[in-house]
MIVEX-109580 format. One record per residue (C-alpha): residue in three letters; z, x negated, y. Coordinates in nm, 3 decimals, always signed. Each point is the difference from the previous one (the first is absolute). Layout:
N
[r ALA; [Z; X; Y]]
...
% end
This chain:
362
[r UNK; [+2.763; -4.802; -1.500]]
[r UNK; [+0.012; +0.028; -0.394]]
[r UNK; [-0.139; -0.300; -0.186]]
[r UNK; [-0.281; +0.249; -0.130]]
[r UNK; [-0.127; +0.063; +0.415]]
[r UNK; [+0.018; -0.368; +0.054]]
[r UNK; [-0.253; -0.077; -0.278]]
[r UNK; [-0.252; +0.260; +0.068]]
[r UNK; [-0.185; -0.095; +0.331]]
[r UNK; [-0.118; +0.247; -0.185]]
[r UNK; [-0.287; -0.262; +0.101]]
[r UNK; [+0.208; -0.294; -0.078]]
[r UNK; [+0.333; -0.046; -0.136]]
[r UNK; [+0.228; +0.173; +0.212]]
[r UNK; [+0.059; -0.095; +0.341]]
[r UNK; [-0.293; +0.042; +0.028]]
[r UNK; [-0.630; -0.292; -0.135]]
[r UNK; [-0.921; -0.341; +0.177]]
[r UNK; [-0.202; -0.205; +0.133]]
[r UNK; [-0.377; -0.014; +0.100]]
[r UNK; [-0.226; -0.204; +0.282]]
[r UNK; [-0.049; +0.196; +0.242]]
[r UNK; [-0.286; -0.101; +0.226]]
[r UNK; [-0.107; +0.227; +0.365]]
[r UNK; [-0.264; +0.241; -0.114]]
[r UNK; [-0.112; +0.299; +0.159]]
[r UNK; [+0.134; +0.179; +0.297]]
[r UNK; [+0.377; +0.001; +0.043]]
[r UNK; [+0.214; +0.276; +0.051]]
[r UNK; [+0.421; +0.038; +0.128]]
[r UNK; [+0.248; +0.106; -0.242]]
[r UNK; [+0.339; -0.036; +0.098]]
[r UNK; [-0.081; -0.165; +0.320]]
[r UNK; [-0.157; -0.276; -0.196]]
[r UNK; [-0.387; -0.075; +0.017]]
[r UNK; [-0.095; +0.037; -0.365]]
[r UNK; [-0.328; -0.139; -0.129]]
[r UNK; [-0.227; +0.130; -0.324]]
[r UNK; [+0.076; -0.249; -0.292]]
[r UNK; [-0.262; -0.169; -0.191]]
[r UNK; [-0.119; +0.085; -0.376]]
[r UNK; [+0.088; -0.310; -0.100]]
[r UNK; [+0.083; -0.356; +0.056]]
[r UNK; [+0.033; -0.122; -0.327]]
[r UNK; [-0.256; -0.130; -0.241]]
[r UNK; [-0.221; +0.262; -0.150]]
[r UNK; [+0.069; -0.192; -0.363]]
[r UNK; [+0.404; -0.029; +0.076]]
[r UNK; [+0.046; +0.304; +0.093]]
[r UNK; [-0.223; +0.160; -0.309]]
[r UNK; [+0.241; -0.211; -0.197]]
[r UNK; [+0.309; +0.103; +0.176]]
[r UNK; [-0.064; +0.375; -0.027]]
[r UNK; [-0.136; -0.027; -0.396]]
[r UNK; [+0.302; -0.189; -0.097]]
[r UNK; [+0.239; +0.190; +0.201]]
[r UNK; [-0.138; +0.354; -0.200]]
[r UNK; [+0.026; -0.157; -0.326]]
[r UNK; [+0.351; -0.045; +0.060]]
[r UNK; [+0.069; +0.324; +0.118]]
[r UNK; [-0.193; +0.181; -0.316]]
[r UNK; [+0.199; -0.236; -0.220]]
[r UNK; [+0.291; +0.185; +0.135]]
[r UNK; [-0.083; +0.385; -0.098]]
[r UNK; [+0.246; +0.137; -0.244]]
[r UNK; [-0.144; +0.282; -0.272]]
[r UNK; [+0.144; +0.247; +0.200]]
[r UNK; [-0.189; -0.079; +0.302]]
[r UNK; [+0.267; -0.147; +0.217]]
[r UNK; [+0.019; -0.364; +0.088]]
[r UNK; [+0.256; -0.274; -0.123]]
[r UNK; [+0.112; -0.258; +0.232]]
[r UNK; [-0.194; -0.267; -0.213]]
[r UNK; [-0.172; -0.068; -0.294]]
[r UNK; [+0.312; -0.180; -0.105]]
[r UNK; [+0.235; +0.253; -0.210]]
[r UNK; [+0.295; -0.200; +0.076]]
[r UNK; [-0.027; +0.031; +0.411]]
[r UNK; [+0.189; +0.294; +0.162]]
[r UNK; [-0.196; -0.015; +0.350]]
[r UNK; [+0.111; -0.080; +0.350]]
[r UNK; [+0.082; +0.183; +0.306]]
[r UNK; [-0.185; +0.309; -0.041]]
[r UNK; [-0.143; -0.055; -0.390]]
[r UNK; [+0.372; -0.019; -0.058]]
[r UNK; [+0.144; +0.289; +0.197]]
[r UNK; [-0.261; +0.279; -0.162]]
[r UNK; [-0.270; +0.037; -0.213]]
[r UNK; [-0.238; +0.157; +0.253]]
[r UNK; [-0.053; -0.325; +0.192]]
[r UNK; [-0.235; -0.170; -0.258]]
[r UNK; [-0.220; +0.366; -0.044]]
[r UNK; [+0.018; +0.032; +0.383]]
[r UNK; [-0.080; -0.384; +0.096]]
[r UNK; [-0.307; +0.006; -0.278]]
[r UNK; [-0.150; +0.297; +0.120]]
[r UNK; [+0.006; -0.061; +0.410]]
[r UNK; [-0.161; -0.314; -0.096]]
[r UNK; [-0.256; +0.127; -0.196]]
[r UNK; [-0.129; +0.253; +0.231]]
[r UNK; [-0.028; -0.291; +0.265]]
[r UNK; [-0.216; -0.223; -0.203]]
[r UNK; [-0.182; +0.258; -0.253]]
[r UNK; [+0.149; -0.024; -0.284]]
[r UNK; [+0.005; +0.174; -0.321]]
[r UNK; [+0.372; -0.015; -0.169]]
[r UNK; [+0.056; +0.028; -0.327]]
[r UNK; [+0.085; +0.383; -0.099]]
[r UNK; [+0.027; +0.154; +0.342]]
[r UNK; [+0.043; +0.327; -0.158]]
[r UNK; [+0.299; -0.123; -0.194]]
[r UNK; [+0.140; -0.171; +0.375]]
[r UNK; [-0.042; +0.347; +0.151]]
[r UNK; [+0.214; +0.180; -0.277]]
[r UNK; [+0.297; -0.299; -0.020]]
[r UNK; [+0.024; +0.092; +0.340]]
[r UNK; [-0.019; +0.358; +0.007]]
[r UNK; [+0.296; +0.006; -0.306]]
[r UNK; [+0.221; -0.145; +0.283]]
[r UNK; [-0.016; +0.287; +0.234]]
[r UNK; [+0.261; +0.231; +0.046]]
[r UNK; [+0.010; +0.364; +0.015]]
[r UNK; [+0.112; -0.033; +0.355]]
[r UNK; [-0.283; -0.215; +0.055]]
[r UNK; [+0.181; -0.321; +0.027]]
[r UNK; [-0.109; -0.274; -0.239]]
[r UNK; [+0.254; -0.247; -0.185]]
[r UNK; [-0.033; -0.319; -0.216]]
[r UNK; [+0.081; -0.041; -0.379]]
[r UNK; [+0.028; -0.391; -0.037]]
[r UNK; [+0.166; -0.183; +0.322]]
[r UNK; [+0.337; -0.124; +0.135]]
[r UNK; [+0.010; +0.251; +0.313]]
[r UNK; [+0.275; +0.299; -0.067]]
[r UNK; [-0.266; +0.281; -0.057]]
[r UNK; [+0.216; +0.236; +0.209]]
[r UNK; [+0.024; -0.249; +0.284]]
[r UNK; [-0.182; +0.088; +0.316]]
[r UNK; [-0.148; -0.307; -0.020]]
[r UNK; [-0.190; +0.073; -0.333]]
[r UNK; [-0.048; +0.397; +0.138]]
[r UNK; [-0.214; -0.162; +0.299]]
[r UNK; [-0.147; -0.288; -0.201]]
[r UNK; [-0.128; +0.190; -0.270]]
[r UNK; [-0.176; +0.300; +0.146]]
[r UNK; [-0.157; -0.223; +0.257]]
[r UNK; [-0.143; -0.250; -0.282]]
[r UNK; [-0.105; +0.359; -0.221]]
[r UNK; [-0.143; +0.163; +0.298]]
[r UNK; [-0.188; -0.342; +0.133]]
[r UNK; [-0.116; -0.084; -0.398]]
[r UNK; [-0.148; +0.313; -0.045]]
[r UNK; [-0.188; +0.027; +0.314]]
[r UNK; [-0.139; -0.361; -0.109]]
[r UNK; [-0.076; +0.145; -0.345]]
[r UNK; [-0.191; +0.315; +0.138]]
[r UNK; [+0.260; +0.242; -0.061]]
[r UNK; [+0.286; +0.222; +0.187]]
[r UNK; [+0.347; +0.071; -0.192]]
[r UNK; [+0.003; +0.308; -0.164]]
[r UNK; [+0.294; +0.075; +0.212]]
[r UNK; [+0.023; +0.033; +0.404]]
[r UNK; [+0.258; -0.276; +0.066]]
[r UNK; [-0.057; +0.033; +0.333]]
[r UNK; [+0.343; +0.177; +0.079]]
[r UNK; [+0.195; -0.308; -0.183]]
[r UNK; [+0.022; -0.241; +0.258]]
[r UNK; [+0.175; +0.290; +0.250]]
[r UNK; [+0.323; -0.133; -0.162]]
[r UNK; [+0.037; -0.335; +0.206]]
[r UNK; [-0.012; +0.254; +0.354]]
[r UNK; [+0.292; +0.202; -0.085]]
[r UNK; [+0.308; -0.149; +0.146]]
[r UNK; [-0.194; -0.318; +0.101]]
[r UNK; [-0.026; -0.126; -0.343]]
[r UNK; [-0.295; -0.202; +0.075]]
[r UNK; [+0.231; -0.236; +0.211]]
[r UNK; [+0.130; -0.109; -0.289]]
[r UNK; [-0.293; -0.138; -0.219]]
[r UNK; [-0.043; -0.391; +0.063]]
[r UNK; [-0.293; -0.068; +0.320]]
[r UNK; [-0.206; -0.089; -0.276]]
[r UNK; [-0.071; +0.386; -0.081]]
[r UNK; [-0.122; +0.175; +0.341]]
[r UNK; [-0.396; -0.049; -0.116]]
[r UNK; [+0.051; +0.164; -0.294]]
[r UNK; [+0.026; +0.344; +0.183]]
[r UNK; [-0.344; -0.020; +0.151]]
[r UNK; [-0.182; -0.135; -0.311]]
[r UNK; [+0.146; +0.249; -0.210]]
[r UNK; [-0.158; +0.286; +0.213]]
[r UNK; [-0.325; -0.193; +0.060]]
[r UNK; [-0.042; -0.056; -0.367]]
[r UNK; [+0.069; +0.406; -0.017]]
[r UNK; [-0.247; +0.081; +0.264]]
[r UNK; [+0.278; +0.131; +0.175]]
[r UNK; [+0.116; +0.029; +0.340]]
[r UNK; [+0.307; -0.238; +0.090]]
[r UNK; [+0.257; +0.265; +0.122]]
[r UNK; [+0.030; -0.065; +0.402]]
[r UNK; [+0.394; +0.027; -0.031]]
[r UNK; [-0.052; -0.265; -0.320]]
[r UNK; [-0.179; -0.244; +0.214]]
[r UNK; [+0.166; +0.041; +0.311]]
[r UNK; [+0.347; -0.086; -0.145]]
[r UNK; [-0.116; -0.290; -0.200]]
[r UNK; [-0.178; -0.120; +0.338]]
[r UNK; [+0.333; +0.001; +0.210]]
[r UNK; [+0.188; -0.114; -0.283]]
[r UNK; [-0.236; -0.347; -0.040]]
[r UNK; [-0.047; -0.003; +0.366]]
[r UNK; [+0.347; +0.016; +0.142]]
[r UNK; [+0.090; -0.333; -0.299]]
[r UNK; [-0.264; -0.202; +0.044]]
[r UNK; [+0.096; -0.332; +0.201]]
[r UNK; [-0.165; -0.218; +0.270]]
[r UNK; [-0.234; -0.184; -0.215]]
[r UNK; [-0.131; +0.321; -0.169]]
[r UNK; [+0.214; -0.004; -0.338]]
[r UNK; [+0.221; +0.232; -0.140]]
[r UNK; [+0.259; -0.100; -0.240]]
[r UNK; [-0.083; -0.416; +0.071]]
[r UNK; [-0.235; -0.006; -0.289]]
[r UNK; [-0.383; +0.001; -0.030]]
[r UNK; [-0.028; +0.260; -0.257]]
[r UNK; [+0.205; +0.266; +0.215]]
[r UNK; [-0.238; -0.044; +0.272]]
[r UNK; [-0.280; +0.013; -0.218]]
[r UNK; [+0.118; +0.391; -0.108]]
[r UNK; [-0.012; +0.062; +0.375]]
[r UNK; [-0.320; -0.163; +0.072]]
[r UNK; [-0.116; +0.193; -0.272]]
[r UNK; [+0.135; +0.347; +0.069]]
[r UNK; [-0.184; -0.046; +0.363]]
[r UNK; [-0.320; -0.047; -0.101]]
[r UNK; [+0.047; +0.294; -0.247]]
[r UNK; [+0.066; +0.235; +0.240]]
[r UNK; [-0.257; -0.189; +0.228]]
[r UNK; [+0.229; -0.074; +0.286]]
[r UNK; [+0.047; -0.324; +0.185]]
[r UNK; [+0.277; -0.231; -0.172]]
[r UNK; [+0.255; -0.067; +0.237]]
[r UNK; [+0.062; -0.343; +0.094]]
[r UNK; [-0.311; -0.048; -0.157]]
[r UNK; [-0.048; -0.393; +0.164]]
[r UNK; [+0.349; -0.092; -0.021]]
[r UNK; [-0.052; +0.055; -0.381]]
[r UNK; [-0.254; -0.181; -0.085]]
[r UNK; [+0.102; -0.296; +0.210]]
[r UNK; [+0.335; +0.008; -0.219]]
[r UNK; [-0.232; +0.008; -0.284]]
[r UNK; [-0.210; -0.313; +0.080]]
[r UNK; [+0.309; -0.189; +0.067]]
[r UNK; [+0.188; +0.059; -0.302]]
[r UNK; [-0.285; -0.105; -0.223]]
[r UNK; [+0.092; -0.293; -0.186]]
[r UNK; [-0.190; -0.325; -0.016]]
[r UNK; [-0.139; +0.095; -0.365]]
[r UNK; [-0.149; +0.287; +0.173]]
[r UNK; [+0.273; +0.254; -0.178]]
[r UNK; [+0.282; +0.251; +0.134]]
[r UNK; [+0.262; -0.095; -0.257]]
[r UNK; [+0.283; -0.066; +0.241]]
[r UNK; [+0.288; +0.217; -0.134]]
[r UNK; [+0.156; +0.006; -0.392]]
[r UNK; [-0.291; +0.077; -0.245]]
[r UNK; [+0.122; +0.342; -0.050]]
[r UNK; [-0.052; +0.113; +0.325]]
[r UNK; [-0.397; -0.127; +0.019]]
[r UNK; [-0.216; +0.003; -0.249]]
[r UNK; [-0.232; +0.187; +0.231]]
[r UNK; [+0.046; -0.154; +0.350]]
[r UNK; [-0.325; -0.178; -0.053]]
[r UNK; [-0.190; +0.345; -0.062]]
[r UNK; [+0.236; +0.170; +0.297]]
[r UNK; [-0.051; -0.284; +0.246]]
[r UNK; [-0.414; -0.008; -0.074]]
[r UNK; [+0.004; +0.395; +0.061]]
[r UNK; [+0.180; -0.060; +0.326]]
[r UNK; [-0.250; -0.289; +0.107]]
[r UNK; [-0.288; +0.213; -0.086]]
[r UNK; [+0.030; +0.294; +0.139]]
[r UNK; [+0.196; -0.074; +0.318]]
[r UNK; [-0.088; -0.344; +0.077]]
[r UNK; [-0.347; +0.016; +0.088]]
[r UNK; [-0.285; -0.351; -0.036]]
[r UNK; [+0.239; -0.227; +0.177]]
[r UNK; [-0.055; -0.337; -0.166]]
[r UNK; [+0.405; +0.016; -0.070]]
[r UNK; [-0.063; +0.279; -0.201]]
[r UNK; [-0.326; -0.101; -0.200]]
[r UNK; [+0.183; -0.302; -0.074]]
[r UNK; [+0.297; +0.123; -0.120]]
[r UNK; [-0.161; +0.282; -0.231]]
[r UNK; [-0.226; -0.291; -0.160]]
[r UNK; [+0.314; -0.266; -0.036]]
[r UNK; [+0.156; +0.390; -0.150]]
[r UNK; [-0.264; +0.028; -0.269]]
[r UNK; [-0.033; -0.344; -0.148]]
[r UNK; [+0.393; -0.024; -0.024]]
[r UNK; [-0.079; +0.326; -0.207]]
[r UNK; [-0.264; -0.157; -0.236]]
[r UNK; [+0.273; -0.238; -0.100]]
[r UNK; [+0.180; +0.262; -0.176]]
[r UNK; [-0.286; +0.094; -0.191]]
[r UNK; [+0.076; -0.064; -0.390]]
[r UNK; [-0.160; -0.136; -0.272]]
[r UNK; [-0.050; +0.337; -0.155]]
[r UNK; [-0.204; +0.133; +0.298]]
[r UNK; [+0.367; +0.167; +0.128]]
[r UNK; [+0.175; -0.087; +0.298]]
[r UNK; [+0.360; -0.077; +0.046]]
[r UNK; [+0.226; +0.134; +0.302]]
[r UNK; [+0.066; -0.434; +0.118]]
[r UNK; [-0.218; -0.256; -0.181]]
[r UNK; [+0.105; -0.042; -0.363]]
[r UNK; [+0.186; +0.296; -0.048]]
[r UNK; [-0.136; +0.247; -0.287]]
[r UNK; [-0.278; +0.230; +0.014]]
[r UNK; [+0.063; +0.318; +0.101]]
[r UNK; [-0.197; +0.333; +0.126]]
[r UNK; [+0.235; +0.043; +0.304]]
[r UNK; [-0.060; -0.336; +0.111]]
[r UNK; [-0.408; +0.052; -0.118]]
[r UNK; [+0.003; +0.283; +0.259]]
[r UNK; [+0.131; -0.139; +0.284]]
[r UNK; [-0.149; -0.376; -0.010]]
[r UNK; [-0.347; +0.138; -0.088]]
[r UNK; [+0.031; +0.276; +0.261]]
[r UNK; [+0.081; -0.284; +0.246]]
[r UNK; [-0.317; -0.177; -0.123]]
[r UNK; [-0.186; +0.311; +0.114]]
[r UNK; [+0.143; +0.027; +0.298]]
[r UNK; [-0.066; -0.360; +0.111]]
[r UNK; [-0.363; +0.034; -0.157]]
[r UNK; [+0.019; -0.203; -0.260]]
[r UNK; [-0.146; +0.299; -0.249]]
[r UNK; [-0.367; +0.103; +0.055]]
[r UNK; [-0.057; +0.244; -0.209]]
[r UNK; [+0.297; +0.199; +0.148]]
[r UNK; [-0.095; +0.326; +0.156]]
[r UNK; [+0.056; +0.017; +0.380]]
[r UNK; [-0.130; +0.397; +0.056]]
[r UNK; [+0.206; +0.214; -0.175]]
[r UNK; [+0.097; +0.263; +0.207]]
[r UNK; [+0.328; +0.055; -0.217]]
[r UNK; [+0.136; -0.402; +0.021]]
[r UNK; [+0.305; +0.104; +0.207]]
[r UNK; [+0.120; +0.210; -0.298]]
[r UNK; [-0.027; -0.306; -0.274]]
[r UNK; [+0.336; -0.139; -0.029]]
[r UNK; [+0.143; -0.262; +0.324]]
[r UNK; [-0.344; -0.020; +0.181]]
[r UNK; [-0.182; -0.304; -0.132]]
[r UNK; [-0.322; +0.222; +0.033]]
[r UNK; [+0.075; +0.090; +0.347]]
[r UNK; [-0.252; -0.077; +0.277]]
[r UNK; [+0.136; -0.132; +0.317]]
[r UNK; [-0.069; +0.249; +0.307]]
[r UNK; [-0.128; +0.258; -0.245]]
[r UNK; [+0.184; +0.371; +0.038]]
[r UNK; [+0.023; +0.152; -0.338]]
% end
């Protein structure tokens, strides 16, 4: 795998990315042959979690560049992590999902919309201008026109044009089978966020594929984020997850005592927090295991919250708007956010499913 694939989780740095109480409310409902309960609004402090939110935006707007995209920071001198680092459509794409979940205005949307559109291709295929992925890498093909097609959508608009035939690449000859585990959701998002239908023959293959890999205790590729992509992709196409039990229970133990998922080189997770949360979520149901280990989840996320109302990927580690989206989308999931929206009827099409409803078919 080239060095640019192994940095692009295209959700996390390359091989390959929460947190919320969840309390029992309402009546439950089986995904995935798990029992899977409604979550609460909220289980954080009506004045924390104003504060969180507030501080959180006022980072984000400090980002906005004049030409409407997003840099990874305020600070000129940082290049960006993980996916800030790889292309600038993460930043633009992050920003917006997030503001359509909580209601916010951004800066310039107009001028997001265009910085986006300039990207597209005239076979509909978008591409990045600033990044360290090989712009005519597979990789960046897929990670691009799924972050243009999924920003837009966020923003209110459609690209200007069909890319809806630029994903058929990966099924000829199999080439899907040879994009890293931390891919398959992409395929389904991108045609949600389109409006499209998933191609049967599309989602078939990547079915088997994930299916026919996937080990005993529900992973594929031994590493959290992996099966996060394939807990994802199932609830996409709103099919049980196989080995839906086996994978959270392999969750729950790998959690480490500061309630985080960092068990392999930094590179490889800078989102296992955000994957592993999404996993307990939506397939673990209002086991007390569970609740517990999304609330020990979200305040090992508050502790790499930064001074400048940022958070870091681990604590410490520099603001960025990759690591904004994924440890505030964590926050929402584990309910830490109240004034995030919980009915839109579009959240499976914002970015890696923090808006997601457990049991919900979208």
């Amino acid at each position: 795998m080239n060095e640019c694939m192994k940095s692009i989780r295209v959700r996390s740095s390359v091989n390959k990315g929460i947190t919320r109480r969840q309390l029992l409310c309402g009546a439950a409902c089986t995904i995935a042959g798990v029992v899977v309960s409604k979550l609460p609004d909220s289980s954080a402090a009506p004045g924390q979690s104003v504060e969180l939110a507030d501080e959180t935006l006022a980072f984000i707007r400090r980002c906005v560049r004049a030409d409407g995209g997003y840099d990874p920071s305020p600070d000129p001198a940082y290049e960006g992590n993980s996916d800030t680092k790889l292309s600038d459509l993460a930043a633009v794409t992050y920003a917006a999902t997030l503001a359509k979940t909580m209601g916010w205005q951004l800066p310039h949307p107009e001028r997001s919309i265009d910085f986006i559109q300039r990207r597209q291709q005239s076979d509909g295929s978008f591409i990045h201008l600033i990044g360290k992925m090989d712009s005519k890498s597979d990789a960046a093909l897929l990670y691009n026109t799924v972050q243009g097609v999924v920003a837009l959508r966020a923003l209110g608009e459609r690209p200007r044009i069909d890319p809806s035939k630029t994903l058929d690449r990966f099924f000829v000859g199999d080439t899907f089978k040879k994009l890293p585990w931390y891919t398959t959701s992409f395929f389904p998002l991108f045609y949600a966020a389109l409006d499209k239908p998933f191609p049967q023959q599309y989602d078939e293959a990547l079915r088997a594929h994930q299916v026919r890999n996937q080990t005993e205790d529900g992973y594929l590729g031994d590493h959290v984020a992996s099966a996060f992509h394939m807990a994802h992709y199932f609830r996409l196409v709103g099919q049980p997850t196989p080995k839906a039990k086996q994978m959270v229970a392999r969750v729950l133990r790998d959690q480490k005592t500061d309630g985080g998922w960092n068990i392999k080189e930094p590179s490889w997770d800078v989102h296992a927090c955000f994957d592993a949360v999404f996993i307990l979520r939506q397939l673990g149901g209002d086991s007390e295991p569970t609740r517990r280990a999304i609330e020990k989840a979200a305040d090992w996320v508050l502790t790499c919250r930064s001074a400048d109302g940022g958070f870091g990927h681990y604590p410490k580690w520099h603001s960025d708007m990759d690591a904004v989206y994924f440890q505030f989308g964590t926050l929402i999931q584990a309910g830490r956010v109240a004034s995030a929206k919980r009915d839109l009827v579009d959240a499976h099409t914002m970015s890696w499913g923090h808006a997601m409803q457990p049991g919900k078919t979208y």
